[in-house]
C-alpha positions in Angstrom: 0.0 0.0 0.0 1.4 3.3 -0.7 2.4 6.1 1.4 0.0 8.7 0.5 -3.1 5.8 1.1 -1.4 4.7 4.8 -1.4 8.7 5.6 -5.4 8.9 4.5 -6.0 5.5 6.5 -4.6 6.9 9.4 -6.6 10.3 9.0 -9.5 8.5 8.6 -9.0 6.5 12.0 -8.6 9.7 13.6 -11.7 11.2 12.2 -13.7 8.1 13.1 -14.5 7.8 9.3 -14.5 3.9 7.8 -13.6 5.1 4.4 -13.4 8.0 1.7 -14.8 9.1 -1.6 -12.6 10.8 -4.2 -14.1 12.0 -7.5 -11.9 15.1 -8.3 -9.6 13.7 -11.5 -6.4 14.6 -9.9 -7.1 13.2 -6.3 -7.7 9.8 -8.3 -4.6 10.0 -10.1 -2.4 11.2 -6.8 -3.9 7.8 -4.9 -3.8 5.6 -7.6 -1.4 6.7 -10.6 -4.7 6.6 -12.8 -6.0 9.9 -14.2 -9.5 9.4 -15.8 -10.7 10.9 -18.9 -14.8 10.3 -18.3 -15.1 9.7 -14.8 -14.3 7.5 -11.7 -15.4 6.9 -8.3 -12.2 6.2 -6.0 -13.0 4.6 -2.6 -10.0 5.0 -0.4 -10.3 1.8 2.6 -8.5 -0.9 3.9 -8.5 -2.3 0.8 -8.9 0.4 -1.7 -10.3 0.6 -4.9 -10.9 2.5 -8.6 -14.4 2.4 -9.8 -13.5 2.8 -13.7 -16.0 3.9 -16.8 -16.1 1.4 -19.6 -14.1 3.1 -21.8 -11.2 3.7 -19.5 -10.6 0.3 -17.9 -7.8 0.0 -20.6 -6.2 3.1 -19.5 -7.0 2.3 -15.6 -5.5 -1.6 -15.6 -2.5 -0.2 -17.0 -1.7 2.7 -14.9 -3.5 2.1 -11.5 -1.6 0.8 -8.5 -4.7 0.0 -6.5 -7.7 -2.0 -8.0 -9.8 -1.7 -10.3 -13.2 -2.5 -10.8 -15.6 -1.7 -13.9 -18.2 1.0 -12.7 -21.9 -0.6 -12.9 -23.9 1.9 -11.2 -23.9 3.9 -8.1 -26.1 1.5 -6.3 -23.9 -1.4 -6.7 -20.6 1.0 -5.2 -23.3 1.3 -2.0 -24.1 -2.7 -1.8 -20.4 -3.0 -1.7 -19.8 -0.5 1.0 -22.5 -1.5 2.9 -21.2 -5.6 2.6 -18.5 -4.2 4.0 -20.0 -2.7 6.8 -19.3 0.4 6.3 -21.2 3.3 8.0 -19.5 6.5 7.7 -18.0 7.7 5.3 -15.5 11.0 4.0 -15.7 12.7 0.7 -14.3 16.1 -1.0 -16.0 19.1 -0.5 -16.1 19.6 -4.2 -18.2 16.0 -4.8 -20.9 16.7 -6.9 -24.9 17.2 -5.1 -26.2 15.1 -7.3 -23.8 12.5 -5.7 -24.3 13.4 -2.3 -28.1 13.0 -2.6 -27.2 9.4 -3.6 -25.5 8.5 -0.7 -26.5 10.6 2.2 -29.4 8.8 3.4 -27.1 5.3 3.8 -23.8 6.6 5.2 -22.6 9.6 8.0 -21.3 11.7 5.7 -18.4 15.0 5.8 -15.9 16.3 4.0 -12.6 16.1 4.4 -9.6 17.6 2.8 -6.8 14.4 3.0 -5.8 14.5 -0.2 -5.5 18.0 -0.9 -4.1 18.5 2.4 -1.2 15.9 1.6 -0.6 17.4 -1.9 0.4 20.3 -0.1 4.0 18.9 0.1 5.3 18.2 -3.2 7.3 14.2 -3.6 11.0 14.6 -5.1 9.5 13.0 -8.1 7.0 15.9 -8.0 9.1 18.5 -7.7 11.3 17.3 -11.0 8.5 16.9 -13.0 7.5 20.6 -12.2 11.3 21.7 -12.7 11.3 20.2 -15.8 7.6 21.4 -16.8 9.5 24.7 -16.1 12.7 24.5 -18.2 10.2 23.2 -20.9 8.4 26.3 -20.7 10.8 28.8 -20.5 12.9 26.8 -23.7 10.2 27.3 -25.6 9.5 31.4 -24.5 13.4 31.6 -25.5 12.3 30.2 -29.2 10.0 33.2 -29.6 11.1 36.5 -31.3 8.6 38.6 -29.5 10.7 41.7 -29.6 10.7 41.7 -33.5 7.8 40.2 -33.8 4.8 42.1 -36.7 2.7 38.6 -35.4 -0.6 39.2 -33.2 -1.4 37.8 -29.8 -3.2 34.8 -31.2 -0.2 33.9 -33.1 2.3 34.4 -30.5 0.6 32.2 -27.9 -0.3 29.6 -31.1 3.4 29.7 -31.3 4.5 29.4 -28.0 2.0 26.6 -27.1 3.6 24.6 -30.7 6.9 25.1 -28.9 5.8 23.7 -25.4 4.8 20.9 -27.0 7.7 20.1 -29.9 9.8 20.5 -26.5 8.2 17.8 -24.4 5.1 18.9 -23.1 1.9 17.4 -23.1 0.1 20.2 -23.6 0.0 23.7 -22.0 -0.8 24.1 -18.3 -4.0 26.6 -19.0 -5.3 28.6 -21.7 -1.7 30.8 -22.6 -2.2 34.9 -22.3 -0.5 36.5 -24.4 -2.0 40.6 -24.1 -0.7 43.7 -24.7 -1.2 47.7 -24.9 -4.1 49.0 -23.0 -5.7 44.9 -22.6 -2.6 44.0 -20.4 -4.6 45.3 -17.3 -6.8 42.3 -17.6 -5.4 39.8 -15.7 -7.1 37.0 -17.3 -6.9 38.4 -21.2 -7.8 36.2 -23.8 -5.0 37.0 -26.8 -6.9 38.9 -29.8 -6.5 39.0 -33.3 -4.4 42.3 -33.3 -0.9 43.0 -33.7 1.6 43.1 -30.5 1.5 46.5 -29.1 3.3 47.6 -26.3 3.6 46.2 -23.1 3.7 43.0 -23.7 2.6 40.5 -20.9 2.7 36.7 -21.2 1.3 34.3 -19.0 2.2 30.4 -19.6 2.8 27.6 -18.7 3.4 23.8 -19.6 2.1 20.1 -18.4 5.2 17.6 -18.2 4.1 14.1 -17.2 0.8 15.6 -15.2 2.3 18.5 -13.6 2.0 21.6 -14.0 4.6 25.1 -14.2 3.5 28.7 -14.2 5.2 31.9 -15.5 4.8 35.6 -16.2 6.9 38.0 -18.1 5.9 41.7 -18.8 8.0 43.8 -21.4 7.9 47.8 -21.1 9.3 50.3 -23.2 8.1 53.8 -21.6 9.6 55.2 -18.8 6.2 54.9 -17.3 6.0 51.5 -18.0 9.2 50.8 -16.6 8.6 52.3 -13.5 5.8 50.1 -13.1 7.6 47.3 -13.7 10.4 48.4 -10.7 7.8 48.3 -8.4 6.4 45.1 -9.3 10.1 43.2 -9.2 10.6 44.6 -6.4 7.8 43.1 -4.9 8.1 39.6 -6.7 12.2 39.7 -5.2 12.0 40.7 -2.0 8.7 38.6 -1.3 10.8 35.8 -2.0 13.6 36.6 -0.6 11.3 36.6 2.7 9.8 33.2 2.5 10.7 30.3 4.9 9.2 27.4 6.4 6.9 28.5 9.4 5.8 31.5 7.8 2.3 32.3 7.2 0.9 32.4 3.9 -0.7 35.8 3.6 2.5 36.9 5.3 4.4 36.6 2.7 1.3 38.3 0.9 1.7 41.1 2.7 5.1 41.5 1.9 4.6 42.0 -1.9 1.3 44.0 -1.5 3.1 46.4 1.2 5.6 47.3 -1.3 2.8 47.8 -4.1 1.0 49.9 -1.6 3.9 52.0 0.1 4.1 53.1 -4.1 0.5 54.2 -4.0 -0.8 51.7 -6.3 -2.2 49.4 -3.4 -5.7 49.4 -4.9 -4.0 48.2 -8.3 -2.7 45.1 -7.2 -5.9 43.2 -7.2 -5.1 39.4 -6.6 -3.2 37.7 -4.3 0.3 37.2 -4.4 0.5 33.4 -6.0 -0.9 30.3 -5.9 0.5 26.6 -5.0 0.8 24.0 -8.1 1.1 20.5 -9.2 -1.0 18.2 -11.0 -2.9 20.9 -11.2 -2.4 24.5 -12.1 -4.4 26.1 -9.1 -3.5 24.0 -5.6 -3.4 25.3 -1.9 -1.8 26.6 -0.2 -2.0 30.6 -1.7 0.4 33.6 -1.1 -3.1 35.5 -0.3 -4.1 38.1 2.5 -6.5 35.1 4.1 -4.4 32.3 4.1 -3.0 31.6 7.3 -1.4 28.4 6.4 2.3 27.7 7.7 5.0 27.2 4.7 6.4 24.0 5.2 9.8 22.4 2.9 8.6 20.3 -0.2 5.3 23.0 -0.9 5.7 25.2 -4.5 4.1 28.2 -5.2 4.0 31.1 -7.2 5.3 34.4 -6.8 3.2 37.0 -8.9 2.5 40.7 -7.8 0.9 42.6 -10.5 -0.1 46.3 -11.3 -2.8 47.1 -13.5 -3.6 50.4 -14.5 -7.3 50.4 -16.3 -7.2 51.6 -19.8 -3.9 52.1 -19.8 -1.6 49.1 -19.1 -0.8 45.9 -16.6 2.2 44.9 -15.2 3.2 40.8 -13.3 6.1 39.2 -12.6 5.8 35.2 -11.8 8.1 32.8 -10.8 7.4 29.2 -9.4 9.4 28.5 -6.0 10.2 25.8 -4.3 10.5 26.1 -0.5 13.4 24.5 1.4 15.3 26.6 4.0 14.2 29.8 2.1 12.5 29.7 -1.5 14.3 28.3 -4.2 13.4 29.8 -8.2 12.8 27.1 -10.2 14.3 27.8 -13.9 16.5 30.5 -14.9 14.5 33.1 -17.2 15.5 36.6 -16.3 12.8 39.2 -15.0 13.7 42.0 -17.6 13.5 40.3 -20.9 13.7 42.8 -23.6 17.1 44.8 -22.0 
């Protein structure tokens, strides 16, 4: 039985629960090696098991390190349990209602946050996937010549995605930003069909064997734009150079939106500070002003203040870290990109 099953075992004792339900994609695949592409039902016991659709019980006999069993119906996963004797019974707060209603009248039900809670800390193996999801990533940026480049956003991101994936990747992390001019202060732009103007801010990212890395670059040609862009790497530096284990979370927030703020542009920085990330791109813990979780060695997050100026221009700097005695950068893209 694997490690990350005994921890949930022994959770579950603790909590006086007999046994847990995982549905979320990644959860599966963290327990059992198995990511499904329909759906699955993973029940995490003394003797665990993968409830499999039809069409991936190829895909889940070859990959899954705990059993597998071809999904029937709901109502045959509740005979089973109930064989079994179980009575109570843990699930993920994000399990579908129309799930819950199917099992709440039969079992003492709550949710729990195991697996999250143990994804927090990253495995060795985790943390080289991610470094090389990273150097993937940033190889490909490298290929692009954005500075010279008469392309438009669409093209640019279509390009950088082609070069994530010629370099290794599976595919890209999330949907790649690639804004600029006035549409840079949108945080979550969606490239257009117009040419590059300036700034320039990309946001990317690229899958390598199921995880996940995460980066930001902003290039600025005014001297208002630059300036800007001093006050958000100033942030992104010295909020890492702050981290280390024991540390709250929205501490280290409050570094980077201190800085932002002391500036005058506090009201300007309008997300938090970053974001943990693995098999998937958006995990806990967060670098935000409510998360009072304590940094401990193994977790990876990002680091990414941000200014955005409405109707005029946005400004972020992101870098992945991992956290050991301090925080570590993972890959070696410089800040300033087009000096």
């Amino acid at each position: 039985m694997n490690l990350h099953i005994s921890n949930i075992l022994k959770d579950l004792e603790k909590d006086d629960f007999q046994a847990y339900l995982l549905t979320e994609f990644t959860n599966v695949e963290y327990i059992s090696g198995y990511r499904p592409t329909s759906f699955a039902f993973c029940i995490i016991k003394e003797n665990p098991v993968v409830y499999a659709s039809g069409m991936d019980m190829e895909l889940a006999n070859k990959n899954s390190s705990i059993e597998v069993r071809k999904y029937e119906s709901f109502e045959v996963i509740i005979d089973e349990l109930k064989k079994e004797s179980v009575k109570s019974l843990a699930i993920e707060p994000s399990l579908p209602f129309s799930t819950y209603v199917k099992i709440r009248d039969d079992f003492e039900v709550d949710s729990k946050t195991y697996v999250n809670r143990q994804r927090m800390i990253k495995t060795p193996s985790g943390i080289e996937k991610i470094t090389k999801a990273t150097e993937i990533a940033q190889e490909s940026f490298k290929q692009l010549d954005i500075l010279n480049n008469n392309c438009s956003e669409k093209e640019v991101a279509f390009d950088l995605v082609r070069h994530m994936i010629e370099n290794g990747a599976s595919k890209e992390s999330f949907d790649t930003i690639v804004t600029s001019g006035a549409s840079s202060s949108l945080p979550h732009a969606i490239p257009e069909d117009k040419k590059l103007s300036q700034p320039i801010l990309v946001d990317w990212g690229a899958i390598y064997d199921g995880y996940c890395s995460d980066n930001t670059r902003t290039m600025v040609y005014t001297e208002f734009q630059h300036e800007i862009w001093d006050i958000v790497a100033e942030a992104h530096d010295k909020a890492i150079k702050a981290i280390r284990p024991g540390m709250k979370c929205c501490e280290v927030d409050k570094v980077a939106r201190d800085i932002i703020e002391d500036y005058g542009y506090g009201d300007k920085f309008i997300h938090s500070t970053g974001h943990s990330l693995g098999l998937d791109i958006h995990e806990s813990p967060g670098f935000s002003p409510r998360d009072e979780t304590v940094i401990e060695k193994g977790m990876v997050l990002t680091v990414e203040p941000g200014i955005y100026l409405e109707g005029e221009f946005g400004v972020r700097l992101e870098d992945t870290v991992e956290i050991n005695n301090g925080a570590k950068i993972i890959g070696n893209l410089p800040l300033m990109i087009n000096e």
